[in-house]
GUFI-91970 format. One line per field, with one value per residue (C-alpha): residue number from 1; residue in three letters; x, y, z. Coordinates in steps of 0.25 Angstrom, whole numbers, plus 2048, in hexadecimal, padded with zeros to 3 digits. Each point is the difference from the previous one (the first is absolute). Layout:
BEGIN
num	NUM|... $
residu	ALA|... $
X	X|... $
Y	Y|... $
Z	Z|... $
***
This chain:
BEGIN
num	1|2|3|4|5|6|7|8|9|10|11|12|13|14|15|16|17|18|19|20|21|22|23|24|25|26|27|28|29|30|31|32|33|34|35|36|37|38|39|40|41|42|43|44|45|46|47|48|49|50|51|52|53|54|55|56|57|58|59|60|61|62|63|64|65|66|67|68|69|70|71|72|73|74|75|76|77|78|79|80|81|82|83|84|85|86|87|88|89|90|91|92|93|94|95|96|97|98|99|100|101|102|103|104|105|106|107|108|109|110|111|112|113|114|115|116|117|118|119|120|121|122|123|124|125|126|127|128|129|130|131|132|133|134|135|136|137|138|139|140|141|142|143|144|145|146|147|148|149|150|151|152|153|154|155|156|157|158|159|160|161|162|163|164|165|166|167|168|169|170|171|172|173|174|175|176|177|178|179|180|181|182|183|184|185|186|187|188|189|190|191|192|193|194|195|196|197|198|199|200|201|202|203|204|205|206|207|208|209|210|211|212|213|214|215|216|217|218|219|220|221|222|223|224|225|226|227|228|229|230|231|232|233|234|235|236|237|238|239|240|241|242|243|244|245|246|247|248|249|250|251|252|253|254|255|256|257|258|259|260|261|262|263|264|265|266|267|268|269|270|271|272|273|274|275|276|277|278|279|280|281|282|283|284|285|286|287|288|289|290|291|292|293|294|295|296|297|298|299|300|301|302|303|304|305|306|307|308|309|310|311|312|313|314|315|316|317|318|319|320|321|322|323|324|325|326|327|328|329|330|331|332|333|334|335|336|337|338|339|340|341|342|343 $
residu	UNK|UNK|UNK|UNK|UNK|UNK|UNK|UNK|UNK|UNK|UNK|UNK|UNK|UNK|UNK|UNK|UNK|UNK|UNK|UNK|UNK|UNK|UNK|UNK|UNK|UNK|UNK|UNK|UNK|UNK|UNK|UNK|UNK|UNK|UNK|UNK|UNK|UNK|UNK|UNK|UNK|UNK|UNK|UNK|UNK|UNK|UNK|UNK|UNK|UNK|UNK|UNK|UNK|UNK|UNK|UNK|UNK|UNK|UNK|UNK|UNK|UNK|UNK|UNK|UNK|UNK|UNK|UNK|UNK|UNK|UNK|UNK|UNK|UNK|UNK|UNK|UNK|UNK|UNK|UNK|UNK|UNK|UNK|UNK|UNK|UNK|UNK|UNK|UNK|UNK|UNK|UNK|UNK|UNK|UNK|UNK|UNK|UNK|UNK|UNK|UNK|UNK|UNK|UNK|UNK|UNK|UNK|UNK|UNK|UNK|UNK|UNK|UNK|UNK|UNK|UNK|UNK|UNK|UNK|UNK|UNK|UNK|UNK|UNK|UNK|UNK|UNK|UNK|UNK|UNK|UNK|UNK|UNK|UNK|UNK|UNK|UNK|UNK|UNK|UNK|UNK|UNK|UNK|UNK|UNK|UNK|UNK|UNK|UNK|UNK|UNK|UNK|UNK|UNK|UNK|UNK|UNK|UNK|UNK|UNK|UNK|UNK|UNK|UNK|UNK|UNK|UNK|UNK|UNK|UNK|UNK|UNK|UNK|UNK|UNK|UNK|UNK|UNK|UNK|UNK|UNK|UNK|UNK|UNK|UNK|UNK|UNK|UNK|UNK|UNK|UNK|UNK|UNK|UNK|UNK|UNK|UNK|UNK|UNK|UNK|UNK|UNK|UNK|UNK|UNK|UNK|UNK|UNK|UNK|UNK|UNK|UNK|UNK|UNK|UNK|UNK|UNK|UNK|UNK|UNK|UNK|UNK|UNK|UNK|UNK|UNK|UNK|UNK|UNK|UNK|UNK|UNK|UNK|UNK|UNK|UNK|UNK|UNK|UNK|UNK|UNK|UNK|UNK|UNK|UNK|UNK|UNK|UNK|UNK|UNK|UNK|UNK|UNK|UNK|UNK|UNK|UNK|UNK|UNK|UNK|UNK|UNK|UNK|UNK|UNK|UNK|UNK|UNK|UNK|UNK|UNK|UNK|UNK|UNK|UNK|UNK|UNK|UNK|UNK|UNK|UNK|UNK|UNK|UNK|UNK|UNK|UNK|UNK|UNK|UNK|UNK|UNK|UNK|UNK|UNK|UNK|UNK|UNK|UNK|UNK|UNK|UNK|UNK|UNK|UNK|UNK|UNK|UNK|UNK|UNK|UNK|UNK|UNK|UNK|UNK|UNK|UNK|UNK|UNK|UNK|UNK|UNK|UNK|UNK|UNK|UNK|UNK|UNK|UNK|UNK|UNK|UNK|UNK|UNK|UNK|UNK|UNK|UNK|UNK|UNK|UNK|UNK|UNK $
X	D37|7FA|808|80D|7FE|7FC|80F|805|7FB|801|80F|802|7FA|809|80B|7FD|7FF|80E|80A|80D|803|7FA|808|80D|7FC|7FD|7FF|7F4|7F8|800|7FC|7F4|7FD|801|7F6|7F6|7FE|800|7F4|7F8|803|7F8|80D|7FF|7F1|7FA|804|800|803|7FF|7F3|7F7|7F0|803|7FA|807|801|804|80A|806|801|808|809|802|805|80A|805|802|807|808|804|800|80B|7F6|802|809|808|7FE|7FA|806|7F2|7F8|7F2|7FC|7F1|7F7|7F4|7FB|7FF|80B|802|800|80F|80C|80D|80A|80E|806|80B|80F|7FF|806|7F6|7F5|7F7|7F7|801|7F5|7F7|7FC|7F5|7FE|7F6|800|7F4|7FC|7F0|7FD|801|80E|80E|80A|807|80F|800|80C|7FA|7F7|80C|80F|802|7F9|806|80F|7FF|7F7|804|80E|7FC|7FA|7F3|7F8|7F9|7F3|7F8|7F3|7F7|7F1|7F5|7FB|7F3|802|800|7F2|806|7FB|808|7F9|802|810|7FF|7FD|80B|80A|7FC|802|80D|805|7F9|80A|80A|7FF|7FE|80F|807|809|804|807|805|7F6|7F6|7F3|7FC|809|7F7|7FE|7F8|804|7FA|7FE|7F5|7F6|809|7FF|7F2|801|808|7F9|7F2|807|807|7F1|7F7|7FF|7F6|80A|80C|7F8|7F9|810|805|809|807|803|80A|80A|7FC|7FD|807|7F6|805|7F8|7F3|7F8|7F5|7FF|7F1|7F9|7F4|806|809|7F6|7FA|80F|807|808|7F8|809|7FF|7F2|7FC|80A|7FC|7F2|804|809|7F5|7F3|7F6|7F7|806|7FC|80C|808|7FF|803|80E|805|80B|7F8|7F2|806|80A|7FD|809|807|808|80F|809|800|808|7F9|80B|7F8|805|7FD|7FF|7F4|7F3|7F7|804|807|806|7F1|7FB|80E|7FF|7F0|803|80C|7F4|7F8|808|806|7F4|7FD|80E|80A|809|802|80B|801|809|800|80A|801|802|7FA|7F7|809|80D|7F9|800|810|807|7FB|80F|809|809|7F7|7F7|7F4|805|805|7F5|7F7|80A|7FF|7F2|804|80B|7F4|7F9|80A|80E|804|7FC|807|80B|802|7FD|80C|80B $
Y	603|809|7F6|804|80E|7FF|7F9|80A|80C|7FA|7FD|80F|804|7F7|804|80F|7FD|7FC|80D|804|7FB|7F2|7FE|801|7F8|7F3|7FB|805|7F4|7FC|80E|7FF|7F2|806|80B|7F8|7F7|80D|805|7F2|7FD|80D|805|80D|7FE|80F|7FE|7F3|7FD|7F2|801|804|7FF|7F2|7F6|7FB|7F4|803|80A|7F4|7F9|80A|802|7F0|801|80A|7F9|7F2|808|809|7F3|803|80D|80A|7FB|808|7FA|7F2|800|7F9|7FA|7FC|7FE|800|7FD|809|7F8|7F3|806|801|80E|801|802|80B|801|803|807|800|80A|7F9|7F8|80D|80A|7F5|800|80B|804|808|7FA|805|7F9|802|7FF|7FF|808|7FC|805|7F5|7F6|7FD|805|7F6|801|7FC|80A|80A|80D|7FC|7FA|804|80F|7FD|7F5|803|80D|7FD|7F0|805|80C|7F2|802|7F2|802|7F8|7FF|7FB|7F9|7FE|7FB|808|804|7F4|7F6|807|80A|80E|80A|801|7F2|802|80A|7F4|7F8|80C|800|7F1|801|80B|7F9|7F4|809|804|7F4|7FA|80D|7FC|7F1|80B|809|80A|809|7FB|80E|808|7FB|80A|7FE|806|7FD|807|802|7F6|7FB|80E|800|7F2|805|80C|7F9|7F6|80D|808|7F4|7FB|7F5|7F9|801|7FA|7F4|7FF|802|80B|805|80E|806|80B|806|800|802|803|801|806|7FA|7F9|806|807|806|7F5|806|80D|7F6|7FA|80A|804|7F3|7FF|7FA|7F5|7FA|803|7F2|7FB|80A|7FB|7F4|803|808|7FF|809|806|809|7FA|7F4|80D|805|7F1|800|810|802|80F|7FC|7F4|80A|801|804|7F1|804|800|80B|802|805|802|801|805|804|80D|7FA|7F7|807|7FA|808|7F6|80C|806|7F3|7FE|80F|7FC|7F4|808|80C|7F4|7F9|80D|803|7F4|802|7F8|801|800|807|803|7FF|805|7FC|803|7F2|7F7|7F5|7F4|809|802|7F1|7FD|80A|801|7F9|809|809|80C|80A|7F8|7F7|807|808|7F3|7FC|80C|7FB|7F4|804|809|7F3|7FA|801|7F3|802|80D|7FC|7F3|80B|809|7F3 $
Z	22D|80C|80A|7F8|7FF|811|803|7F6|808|80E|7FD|7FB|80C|80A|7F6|802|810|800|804|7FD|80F|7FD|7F3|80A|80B|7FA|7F0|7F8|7FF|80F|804|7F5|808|80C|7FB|7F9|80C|809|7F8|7FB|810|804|809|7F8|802|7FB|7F2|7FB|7F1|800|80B|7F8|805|804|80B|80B|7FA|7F3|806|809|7F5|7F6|80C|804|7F0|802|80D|7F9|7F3|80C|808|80F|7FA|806|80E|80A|80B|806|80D|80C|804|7F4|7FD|80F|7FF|808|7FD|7F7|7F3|7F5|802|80E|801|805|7FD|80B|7FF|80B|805|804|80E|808|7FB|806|80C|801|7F3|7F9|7F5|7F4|7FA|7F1|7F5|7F2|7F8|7F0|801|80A|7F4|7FE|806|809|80D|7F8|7F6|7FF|802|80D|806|7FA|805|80C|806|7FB|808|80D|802|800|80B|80B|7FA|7FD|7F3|7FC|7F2|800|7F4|804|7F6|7F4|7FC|7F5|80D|807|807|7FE|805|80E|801|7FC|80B|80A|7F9|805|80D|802|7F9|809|80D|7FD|7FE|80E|804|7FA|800|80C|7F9|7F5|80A|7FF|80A|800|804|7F7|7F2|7F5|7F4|7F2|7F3|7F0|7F9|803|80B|806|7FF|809|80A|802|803|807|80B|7FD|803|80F|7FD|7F7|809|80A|7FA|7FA|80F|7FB|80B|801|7F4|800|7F4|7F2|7F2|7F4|7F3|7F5|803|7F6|809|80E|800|7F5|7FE|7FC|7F6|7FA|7F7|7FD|7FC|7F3|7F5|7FE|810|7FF|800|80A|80B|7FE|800|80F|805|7FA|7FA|80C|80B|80B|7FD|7FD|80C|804|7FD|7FF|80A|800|806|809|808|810|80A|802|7F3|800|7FC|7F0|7F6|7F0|7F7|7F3|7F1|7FA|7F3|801|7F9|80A|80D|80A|807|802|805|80C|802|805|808|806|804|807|806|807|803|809|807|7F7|7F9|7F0|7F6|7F1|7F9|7F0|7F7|7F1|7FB|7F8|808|7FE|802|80F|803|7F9|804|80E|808|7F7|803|7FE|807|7FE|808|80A|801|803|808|809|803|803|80B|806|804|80A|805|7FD|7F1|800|808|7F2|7F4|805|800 $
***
């Protein structure tokens, strides 16, 4: 009896999700899909009806459920370059897409990575990769999304950090094979994915044992967590246990793997795009590493938008001025980049 009163419920809430826009765009049924696997999946992240105060593993396994049930329908756009392996393990892997052969050779690179709480989430699904790659592989930009392994395979989130670093050392290390600027790589990710990519631009040590060259600049969207040890004590009830899980439970392995305390002056340009709606400050916590970084002489933005956290990570490649507006810090980074996002 409570299991069928808790389907009941989740699905009045995916069913209340659904707006008057969704109901036109697509049936009802594959819009609730496409919900459900949005919030089970964690791509909505800070409010989860179906999370619930679950494990990693037991959250990887309710989303590999939905997944099988959903058929491979989540996915977004076929790569040209599939499953390229970075590393031995199974998720070791990128996804390339590549922009038409004119629009190559000394194109930029955009490197990607998918968040879901450092426990779940994949480099295919449709709202890391659709917007994104319809509007910037079209403009001669080479697009890459990146898996790395989950807390469930042994890697903590400092360790996952490490995993992005190789990642995006092999991306530089092949971009020209695709037609891309080894030393025009920037690094974007949502959620926990943001959190990767900032450590990864924050941290010097782990760009250098990685042998990261130096990056034009960096796209954080809605961190999981910027400054970890002020997170901590602040996380939603119900990812309690995954963030001890990806961080730990003392400060010093915090501090270990908090884009916050790893910044030095070696960092790249960034820019924290935060929602307003989050209870748990992600805008406080950009606005702070933007304060230190500019005060060790680099350069950081903020950007605040009132959207929901999932929104930030889908809609980001529309035509809208979200985009735009992260598009603007992006064509601040390097002629060639600006000179491909005006076409």
């Amino acid at each position: 009896m409570k299991a069928a009163v808790f389907v009941s419920v989740a699905t009045l809430a995916a069913l209340a999700a659904v707006s008057a826009s969704d109901l036109r765009a697509g049936p009802l049924r594959e819009r609730m899909r496409e919900r459900m696997q949005q919030r089970a999946g964690g791509d909505d992240g800070m409010g989860s009806a179906f999370g619930g105060a679950m494990s990693c593993a037991d959250w990887a396994k309710r989303v590999d459920r939905l997944g099988e049930r959903m058929q491979g329908r989540e996915h977004g756009p076929a790569p040209d370059r599939a499953d390229i392996a970075y590393g031995p393990a199974p998720r070791e892997r990128l996804d390339v897409y590549l922009p038409k052969p004119a629009a190559r050779g000394g194109a930029p690179v955009i490197v990607m990575v998918h968040g879901g709480g450092w426990c779940v989430g994949d480099k295919a699904m449709a709202g890391v990769t659709a917007n994104k790659v319809a509007r910037w592989v079209s403009q001669g930009v080479v697009f890459v999304s990146a898996n790395y392994p989950m807390v469930n395979d042994g890697a903590d989130a400092r360790a996952q950090g490490g995993e992005i670093a190789r990642a995006t050392a092999y991306v530089q290390a092949h971009a020209a094979e695709w037609g891309g600027d080894p030393a025009k790589v920037v690094l974007m990710g949502h959620s926990a994915g943001a959190h990767l990519v900032s450590l990864v631009n924050a941290d010097d040590a782990l760009r250098r044992q990685a042998g990261v060259r130096p990056l034009l600049g960096t796209v954080s969207l809605d961190a999981g967590a910027i400054d970890v040890v002020t997170q901590m004590p602040n996380v939603y009830p119900f990812l309690k246990q995954r963030y001890l899980e990806a961080f730990g439970d003392d400060e010093a392995g915090w501090k270990a793997a908090s884009p916050y305390h790893r910044l030095d002056r070696t960092a790249a340009p960034w820019l924290g795009v935060c929602s307003t709606q989050r209870k748990d400050d992600p805008c406080g916590q950009a606005d702070a590493y933007a304060r230190k970084s500019r005060a060790l002489g680099l350069r950081a933005e903020v950007l605040p938008e009132p959207m929901g956290h999932g929104a930030i990570n889908k809609e980001l490649g529309e035509d809208n001025a979200y985009t735009r507006a992260v598009e603007a810090f992006l064509a601040s980074l390097d002629p060639a980049l600006a000179a491909r996002l005006r076409r």
